[in-house]
Chimera marker file (.cmm) of the C-alpha trace (Angstrom):
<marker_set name="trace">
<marker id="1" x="-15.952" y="2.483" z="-20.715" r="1" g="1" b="0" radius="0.5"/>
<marker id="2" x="-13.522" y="0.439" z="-18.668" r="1" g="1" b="0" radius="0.5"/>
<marker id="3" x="-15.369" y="-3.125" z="-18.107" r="1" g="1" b="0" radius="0.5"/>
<marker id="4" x="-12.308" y="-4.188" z="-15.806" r="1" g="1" b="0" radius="0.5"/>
<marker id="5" x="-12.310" y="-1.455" z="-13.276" r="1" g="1" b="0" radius="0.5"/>
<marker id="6" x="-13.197" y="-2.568" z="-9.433" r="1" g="1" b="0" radius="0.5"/>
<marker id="7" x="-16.141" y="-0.358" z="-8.319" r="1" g="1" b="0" radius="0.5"/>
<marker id="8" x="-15.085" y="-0.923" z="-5.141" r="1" g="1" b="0" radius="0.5"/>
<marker id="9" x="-11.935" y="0.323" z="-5.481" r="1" g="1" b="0" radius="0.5"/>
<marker id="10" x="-13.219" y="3.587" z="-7.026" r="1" g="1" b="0" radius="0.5"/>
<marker id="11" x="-15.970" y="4.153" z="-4.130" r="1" g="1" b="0" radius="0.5"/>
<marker id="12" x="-13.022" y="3.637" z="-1.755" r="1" g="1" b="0" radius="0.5"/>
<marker id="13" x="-10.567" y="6.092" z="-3.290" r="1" g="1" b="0" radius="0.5"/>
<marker id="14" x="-13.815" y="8.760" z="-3.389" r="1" g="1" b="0" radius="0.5"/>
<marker id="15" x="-14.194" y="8.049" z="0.167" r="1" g="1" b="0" radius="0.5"/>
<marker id="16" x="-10.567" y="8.984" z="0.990" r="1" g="1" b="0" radius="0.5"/>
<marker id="17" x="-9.317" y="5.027" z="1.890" r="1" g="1" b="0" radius="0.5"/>
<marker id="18" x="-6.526" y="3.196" z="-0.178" r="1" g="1" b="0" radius="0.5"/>
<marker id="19" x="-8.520" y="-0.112" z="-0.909" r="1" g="1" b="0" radius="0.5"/>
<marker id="20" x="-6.085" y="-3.298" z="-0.905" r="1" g="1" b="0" radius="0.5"/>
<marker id="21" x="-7.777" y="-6.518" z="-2.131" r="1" g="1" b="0" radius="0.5"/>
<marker id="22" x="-5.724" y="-9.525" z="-2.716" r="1" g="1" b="0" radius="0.5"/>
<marker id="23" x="-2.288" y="-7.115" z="-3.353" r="1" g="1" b="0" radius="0.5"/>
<marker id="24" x="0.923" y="-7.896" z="-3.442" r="1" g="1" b="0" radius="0.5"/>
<marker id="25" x="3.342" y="-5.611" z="-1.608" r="1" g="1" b="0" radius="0.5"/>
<marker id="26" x="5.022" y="-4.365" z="-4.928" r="1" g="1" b="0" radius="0.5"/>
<marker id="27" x="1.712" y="-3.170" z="-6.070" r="1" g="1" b="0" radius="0.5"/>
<marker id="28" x="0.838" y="-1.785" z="-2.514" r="1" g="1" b="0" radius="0.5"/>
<marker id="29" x="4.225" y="-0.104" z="-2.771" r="1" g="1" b="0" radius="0.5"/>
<marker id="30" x="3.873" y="1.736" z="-5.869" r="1" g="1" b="0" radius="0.5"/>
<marker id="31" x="1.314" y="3.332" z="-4.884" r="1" g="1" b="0" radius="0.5"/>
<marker id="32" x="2.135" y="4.164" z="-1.854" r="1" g="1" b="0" radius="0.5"/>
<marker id="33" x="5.660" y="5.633" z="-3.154" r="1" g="1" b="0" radius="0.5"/>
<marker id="34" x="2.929" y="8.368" z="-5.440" r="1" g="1" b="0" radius="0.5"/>
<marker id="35" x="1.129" y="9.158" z="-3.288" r="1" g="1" b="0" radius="0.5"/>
<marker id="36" x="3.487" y="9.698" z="-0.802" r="1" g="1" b="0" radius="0.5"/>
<marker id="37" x="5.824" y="10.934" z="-2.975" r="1" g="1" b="0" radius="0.5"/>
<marker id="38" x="8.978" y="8.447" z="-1.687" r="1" g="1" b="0" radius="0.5"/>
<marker id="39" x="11.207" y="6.138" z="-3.204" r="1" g="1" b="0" radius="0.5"/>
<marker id="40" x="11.058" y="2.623" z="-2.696" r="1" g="1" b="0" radius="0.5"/>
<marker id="41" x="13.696" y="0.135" z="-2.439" r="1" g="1" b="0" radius="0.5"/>
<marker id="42" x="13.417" y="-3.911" z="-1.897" r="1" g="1" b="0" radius="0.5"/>
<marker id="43" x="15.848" y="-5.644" z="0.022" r="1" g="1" b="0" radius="0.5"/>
<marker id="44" x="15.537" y="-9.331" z="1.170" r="1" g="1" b="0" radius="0.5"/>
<marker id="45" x="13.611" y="-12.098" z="0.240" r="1" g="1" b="0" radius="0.5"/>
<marker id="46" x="10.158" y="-11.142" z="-1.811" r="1" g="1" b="0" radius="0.5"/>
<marker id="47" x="7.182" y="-11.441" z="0.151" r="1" g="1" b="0" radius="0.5"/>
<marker id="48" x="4.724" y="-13.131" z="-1.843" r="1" g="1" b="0" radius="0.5"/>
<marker id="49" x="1.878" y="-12.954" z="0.690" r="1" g="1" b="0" radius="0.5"/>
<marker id="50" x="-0.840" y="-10.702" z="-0.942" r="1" g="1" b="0" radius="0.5"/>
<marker id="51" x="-2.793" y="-8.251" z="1.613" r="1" g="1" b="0" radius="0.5"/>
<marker id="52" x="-6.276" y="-7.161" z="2.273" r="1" g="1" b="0" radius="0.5"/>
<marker id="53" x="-6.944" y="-3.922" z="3.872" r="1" g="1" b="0" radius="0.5"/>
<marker id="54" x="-8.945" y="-0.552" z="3.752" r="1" g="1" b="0" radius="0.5"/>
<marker id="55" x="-6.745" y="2.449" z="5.237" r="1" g="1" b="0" radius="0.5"/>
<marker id="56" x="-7.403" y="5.983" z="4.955" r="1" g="1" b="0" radius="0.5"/>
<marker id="57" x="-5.195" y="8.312" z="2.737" r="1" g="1" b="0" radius="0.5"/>
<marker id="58" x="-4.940" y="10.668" z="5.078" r="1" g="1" b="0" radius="0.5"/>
<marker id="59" x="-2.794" y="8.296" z="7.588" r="1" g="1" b="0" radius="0.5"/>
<marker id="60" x="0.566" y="9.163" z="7.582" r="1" g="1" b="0" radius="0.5"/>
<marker id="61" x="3.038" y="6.685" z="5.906" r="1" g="1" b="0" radius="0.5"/>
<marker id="62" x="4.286" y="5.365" z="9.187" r="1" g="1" b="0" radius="0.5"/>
<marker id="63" x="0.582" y="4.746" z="10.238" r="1" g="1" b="0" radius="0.5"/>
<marker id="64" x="0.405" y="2.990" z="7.167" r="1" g="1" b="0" radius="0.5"/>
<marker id="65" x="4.352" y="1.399" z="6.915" r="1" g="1" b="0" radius="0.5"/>
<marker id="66" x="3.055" y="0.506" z="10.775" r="1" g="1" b="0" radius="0.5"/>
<marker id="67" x="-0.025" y="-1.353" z="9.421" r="1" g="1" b="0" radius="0.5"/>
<marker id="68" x="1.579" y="-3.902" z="6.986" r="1" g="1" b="0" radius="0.5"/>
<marker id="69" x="4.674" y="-4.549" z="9.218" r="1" g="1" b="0" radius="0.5"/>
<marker id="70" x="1.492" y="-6.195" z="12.171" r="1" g="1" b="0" radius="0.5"/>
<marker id="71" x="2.200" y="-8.894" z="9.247" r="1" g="1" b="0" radius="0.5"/>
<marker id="72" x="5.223" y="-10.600" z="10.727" r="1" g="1" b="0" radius="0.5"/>
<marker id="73" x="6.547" y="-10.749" z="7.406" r="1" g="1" b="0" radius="0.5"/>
<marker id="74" x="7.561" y="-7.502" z="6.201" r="1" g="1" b="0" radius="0.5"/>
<marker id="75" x="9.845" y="-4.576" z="7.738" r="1" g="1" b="0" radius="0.5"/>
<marker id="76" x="10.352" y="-1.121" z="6.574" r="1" g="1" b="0" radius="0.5"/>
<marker id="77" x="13.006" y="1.445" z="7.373" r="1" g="1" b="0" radius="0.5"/>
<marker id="78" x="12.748" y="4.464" z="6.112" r="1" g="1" b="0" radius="0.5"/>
<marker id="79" x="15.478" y="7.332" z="5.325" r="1" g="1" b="0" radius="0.5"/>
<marker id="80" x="14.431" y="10.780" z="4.128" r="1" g="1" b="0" radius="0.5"/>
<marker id="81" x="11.942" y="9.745" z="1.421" r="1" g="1" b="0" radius="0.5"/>
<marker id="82" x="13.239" y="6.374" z="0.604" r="1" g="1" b="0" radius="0.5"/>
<link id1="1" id2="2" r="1" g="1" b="0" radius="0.2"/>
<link id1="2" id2="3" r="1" g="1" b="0" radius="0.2"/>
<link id1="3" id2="4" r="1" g="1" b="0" radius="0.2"/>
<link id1="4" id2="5" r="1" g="1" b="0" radius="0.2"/>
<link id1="5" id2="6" r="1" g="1" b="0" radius="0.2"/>
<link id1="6" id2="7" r="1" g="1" b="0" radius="0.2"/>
<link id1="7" id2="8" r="1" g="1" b="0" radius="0.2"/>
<link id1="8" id2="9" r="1" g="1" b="0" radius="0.2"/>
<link id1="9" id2="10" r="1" g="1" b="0" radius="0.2"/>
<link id1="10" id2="11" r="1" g="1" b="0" radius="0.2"/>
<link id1="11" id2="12" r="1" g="1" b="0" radius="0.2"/>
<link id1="12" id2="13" r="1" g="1" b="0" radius="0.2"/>
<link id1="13" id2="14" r="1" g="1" b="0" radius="0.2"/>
<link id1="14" id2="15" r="1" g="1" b="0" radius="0.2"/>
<link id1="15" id2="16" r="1" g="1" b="0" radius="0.2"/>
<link id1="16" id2="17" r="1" g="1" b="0" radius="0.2"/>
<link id1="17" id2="18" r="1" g="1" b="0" radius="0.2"/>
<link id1="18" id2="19" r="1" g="1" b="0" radius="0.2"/>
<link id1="19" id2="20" r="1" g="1" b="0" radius="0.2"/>
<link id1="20" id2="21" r="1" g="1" b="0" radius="0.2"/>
<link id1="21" id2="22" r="1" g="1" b="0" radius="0.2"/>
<link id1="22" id2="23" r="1" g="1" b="0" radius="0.2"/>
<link id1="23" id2="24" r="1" g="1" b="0" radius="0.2"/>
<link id1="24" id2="25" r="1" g="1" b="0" radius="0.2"/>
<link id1="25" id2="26" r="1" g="1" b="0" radius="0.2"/>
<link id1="26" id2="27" r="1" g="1" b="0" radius="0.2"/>
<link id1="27" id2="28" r="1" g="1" b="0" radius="0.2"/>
<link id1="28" id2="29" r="1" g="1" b="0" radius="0.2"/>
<link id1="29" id2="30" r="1" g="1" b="0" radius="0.2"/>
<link id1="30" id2="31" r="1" g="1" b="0" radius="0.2"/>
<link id1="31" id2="32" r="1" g="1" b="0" radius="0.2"/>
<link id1="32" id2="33" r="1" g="1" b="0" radius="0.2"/>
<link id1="33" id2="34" r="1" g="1" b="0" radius="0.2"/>
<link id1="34" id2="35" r="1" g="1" b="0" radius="0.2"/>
<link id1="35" id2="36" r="1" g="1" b="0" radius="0.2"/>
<link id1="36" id2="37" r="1" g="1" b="0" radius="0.2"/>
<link id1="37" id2="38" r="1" g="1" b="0" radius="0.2"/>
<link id1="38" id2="39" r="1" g="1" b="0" radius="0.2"/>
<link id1="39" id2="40" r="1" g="1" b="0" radius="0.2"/>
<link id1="40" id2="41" r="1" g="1" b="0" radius="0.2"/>
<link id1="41" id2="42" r="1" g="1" b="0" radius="0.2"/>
<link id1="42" id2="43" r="1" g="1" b="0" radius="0.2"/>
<link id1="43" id2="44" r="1" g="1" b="0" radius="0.2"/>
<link id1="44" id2="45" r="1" g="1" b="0" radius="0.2"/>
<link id1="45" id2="46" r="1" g="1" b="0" radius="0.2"/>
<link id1="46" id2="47" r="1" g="1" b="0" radius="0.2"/>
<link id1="47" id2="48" r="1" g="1" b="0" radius="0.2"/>
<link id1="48" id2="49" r="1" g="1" b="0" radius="0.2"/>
<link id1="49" id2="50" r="1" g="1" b="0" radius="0.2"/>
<link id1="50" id2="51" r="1" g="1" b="0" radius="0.2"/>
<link id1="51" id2="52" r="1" g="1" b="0" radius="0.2"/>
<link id1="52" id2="53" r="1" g="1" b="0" radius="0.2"/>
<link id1="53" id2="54" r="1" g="1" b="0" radius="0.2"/>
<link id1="54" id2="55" r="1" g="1" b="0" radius="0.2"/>
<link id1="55" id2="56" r="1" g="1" b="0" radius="0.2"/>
<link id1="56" id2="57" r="1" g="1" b="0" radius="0.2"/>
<link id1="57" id2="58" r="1" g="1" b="0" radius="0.2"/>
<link id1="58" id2="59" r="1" g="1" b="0" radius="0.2"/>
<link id1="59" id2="60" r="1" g="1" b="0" radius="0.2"/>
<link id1="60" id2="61" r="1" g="1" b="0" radius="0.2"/>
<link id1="61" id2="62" r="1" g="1" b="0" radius="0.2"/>
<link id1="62" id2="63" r="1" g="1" b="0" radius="0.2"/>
<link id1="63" id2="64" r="1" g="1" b="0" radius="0.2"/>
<link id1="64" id2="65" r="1" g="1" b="0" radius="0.2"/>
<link id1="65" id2="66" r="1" g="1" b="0" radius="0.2"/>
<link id1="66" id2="67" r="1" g="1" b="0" radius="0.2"/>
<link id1="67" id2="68" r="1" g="1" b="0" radius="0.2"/>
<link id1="68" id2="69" r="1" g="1" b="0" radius="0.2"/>
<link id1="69" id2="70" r="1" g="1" b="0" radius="0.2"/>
<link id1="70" id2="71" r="1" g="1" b="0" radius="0.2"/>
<link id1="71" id2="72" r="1" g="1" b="0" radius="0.2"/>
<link id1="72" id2="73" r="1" g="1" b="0" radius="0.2"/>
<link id1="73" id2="74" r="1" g="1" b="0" radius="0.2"/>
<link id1="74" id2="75" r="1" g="1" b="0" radius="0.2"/>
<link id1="75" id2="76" r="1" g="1" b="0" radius="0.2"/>
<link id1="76" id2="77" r="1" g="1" b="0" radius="0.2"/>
<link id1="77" id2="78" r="1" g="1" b="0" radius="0.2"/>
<link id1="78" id2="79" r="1" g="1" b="0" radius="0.2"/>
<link id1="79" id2="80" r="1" g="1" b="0" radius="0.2"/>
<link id1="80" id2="81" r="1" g="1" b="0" radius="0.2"/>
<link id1="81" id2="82" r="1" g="1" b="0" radius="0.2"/>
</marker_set>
């Protein structure tokens, strides 16, 4: 058994929420570009902020896009699925 995985994290994903804690956006964004099936490309200065934040899976990726932009620091634009 896996001593390093977050229970938390694994409760959340059964419950149907993308859990966050303490991630960067390049981690949040490889995820998101799975499950969403999208590509994602960087452009800018790296945001080295690291976020916090329980959303459901079910939100739509603009809901979600949406969500992390209420930052200040980040923007997305998306075209087609990248």
């Amino acid at each position: 058994m896996n001593k390093n995985v977050d229970m938390e994290e694994v409760i959340a994903w059964k419950e149907g929420l993308f859990l966050f804690e303490n991630k960067d956006v390049e981690s949040i964004m490889n995820l998101l570009s799975q499950w969403y099936d999208i590509e994602v490309e960087y452009r800018g200065n790296k945001v080295t902020e690291l976020f916090t934040a329980a959303i459901s899976r079910d939100a739509p990726l603009s809901k979600v896009l949406g969500f992390l932009e209420k930052t200040g620091r980040i923007h997305f634009t998306v075209e087609g699925k990248k």
